[in-house]
C-alpha positions in Angstrom: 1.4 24.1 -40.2 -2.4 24.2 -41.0 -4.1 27.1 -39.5 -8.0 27.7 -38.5 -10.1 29.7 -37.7 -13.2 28.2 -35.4 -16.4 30.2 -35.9 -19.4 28.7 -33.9 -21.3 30.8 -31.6 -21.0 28.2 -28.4 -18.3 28.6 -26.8 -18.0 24.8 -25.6 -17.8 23.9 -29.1 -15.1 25.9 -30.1 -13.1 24.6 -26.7 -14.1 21.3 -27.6 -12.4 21.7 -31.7 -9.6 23.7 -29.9 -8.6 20.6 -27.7 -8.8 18.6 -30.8 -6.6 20.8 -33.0 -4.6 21.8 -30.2 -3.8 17.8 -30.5 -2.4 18.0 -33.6 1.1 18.6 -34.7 0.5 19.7 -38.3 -2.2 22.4 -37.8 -3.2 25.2 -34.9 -6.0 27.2 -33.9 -5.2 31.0 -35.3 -8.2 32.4 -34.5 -12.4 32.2 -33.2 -15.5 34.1 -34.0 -18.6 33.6 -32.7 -20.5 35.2 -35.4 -20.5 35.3 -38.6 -19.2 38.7 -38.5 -16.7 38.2 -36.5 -15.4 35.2 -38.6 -15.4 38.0 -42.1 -12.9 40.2 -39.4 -10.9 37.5 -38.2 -10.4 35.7 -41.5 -8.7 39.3 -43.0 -6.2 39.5 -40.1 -5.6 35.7 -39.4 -5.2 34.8 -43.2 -6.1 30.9 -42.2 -6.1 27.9 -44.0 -9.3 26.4 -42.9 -12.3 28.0 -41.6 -14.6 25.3 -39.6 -18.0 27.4 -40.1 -21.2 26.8 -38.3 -23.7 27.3 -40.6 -26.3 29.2 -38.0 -24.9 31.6 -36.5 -26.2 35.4 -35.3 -25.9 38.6 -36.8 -24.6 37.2 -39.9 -24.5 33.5 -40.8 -22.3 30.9 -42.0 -23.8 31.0 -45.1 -23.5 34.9 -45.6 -20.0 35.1 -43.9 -19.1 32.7 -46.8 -20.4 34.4 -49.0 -18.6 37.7 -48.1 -15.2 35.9 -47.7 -15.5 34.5 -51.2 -16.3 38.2 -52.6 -13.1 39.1 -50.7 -10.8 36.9 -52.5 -10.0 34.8 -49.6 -8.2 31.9 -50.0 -9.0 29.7 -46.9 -11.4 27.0 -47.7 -14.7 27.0 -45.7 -15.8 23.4 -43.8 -19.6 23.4 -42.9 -20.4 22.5 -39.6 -23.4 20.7 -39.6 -26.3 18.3 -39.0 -27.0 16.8 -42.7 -30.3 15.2 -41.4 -32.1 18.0 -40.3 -30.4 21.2 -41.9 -32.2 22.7 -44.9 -29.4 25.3 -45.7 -27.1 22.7 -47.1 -27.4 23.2 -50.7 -27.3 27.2 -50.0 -24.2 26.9 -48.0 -22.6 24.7 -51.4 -23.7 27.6 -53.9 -21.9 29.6 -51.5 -18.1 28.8 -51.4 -18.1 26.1 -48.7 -15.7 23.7 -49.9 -16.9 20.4 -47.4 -19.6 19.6 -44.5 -18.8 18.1 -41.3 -21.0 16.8 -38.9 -20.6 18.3 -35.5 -20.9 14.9 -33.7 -18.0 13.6 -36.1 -15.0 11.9 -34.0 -12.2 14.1 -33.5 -9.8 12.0 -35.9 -12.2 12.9 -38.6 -12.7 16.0 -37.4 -8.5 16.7 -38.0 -8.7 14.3 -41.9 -11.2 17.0 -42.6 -9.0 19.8 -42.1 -6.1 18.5 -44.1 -7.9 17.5 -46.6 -9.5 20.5 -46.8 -5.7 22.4 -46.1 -5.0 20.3 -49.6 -7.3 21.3 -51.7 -9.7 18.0 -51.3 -13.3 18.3 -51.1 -15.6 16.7 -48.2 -19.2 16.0 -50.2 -20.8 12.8 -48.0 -23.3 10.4 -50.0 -25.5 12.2 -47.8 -24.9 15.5 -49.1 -25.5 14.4 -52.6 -28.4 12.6 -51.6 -29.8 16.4 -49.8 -28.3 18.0 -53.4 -31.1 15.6 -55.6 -33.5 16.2 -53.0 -33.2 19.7 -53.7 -33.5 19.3 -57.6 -36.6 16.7 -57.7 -39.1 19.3 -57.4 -37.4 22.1 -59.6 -38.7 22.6 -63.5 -36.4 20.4 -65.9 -33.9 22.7 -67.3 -32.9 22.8 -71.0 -31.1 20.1 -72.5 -28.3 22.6 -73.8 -27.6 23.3 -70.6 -25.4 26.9 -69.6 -22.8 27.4 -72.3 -20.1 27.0 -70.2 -20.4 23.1 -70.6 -19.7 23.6 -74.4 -15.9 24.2 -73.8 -15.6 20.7 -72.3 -14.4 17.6 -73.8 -16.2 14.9 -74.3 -14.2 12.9 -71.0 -14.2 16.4 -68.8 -18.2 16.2 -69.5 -17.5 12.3 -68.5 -15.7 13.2 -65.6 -17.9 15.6 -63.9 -20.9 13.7 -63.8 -18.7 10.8 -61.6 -17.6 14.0 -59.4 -21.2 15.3 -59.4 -22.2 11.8 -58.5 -20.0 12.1 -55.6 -17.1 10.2 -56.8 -13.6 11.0 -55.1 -10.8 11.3 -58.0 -9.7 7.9 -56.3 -13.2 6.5 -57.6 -13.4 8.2 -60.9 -10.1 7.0 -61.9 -11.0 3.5 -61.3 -14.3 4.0 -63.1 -12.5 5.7 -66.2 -9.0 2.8 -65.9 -6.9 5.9 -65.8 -4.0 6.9 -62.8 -5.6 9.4 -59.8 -3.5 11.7 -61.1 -4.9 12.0 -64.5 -8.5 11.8 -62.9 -7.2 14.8 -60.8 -5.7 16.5 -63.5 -9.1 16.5 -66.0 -10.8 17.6 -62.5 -8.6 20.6 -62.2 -9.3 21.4 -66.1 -12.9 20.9 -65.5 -13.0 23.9 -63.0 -10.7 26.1 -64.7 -12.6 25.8 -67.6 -15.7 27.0 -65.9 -14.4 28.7 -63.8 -15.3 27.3 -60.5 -13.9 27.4 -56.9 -14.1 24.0 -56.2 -15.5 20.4 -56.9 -18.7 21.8 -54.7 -19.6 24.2 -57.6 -19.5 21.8 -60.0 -21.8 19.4 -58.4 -24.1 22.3 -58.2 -23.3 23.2 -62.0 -24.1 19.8 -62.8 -27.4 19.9 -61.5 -28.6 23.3 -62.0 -27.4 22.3 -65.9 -29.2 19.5 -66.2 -26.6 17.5 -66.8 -27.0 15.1 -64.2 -30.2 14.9 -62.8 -32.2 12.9 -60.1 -32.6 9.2 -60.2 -28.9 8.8 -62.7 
């Protein structure tokens, strides 16, 4: 069973994800905050899986609640909740932890294939929020062409693979790029953040692009 935790400071939105999860037979509600507080409390006593995060929030939010559950430790992944065309705090809310986006207005059988795939470890990274990651990088200094030493203990194909992943590419999609299984796309993925010792393939699209090793326009 997939548990969540809703944090989202209107209430109807929380009753309207409850409904939805409530739906479900693989995954329940385990807990609600309405700040971003709240969500740091209820995350320590709830343990949950998934963590469907509103980005603004009072007191503290989504963005610093992330932030605080990642320097705890905490397992649970962290989906945005979010309006990709007019919020500026997406790239923020990446460096952060969060581990997908989902818009708010999404259809509540999306809403539930975010979840699991966030329950197993997948990450949710639209075309839109690459496109909101370049726009963020376009008007920042080039960096050096070395990049962050980090990237040195990467083969030549993990270096390969995470420009497809920083691209956007799903392991599905780099696989087929590459004419290797999914699993061995997953598997150099996996090395890829161990290596650098990332949370998730959200960190390494940042990585790439704060490195310079992907850059606007490729």
């Amino acid at each position: 069973m997939i548990r969540v935790l809703l944090a989202d400071d209107q209430t109807l939105v929380r009753a309207g994800f409850r409904m939805i999860i409530d739906a479900q037979l693989d995954m329940e509600v385990v807990g609600e905050a309405a700040d971003g507080v709240e969500v740091v409390e209820e995350a320590r006593r709830s343990r949950p899986d998934v963590v469907l995060m509103d980005i603004r929030m009072p007191n503290l939010d989504g963005i610093g609640a992330t932030r605080r559950l990642v320097a705890d430790g905490s397992e649970s992944r962290i989906v945005m909740l979010t309006t990709f065309d007019v919020d500026e705090y997406v790239y923020e809310a990446m460096k952060a932890g969060a581990s997908g986006f989902l818009l708010k207005t999404a259809p509540p059988h999306q809403l539930a294939s975010a979840i699991r795939d966030a329950a197993a470890g997948e990450t949710l990274i639209a075309p839109a929020i690459t496109r909101r990651l370049v726009e963020e990088f376009v008007s920042r200094p080039r960096p050096a062409v070395d990049g962050p030493p980090e990237l040195a203990a990467l083969t030549a194909r993990e270096v390969e693979v995470l420009r497809f992943v920083a691209q956007g590419l799903s392991n599905a999609e780099v696989a087929k790029e590459l004419f290797v299984s999914e699993a061995t796309a997953k598997t150099h993925v996996a090395r890829i953040l161990m290596k650098l010792g990332l949370r998730d393939r959200v960190q390494a699209v940042v990585l790439a692009y704060e490195s310079g090793l992907v850059r606007p326009g490729d």
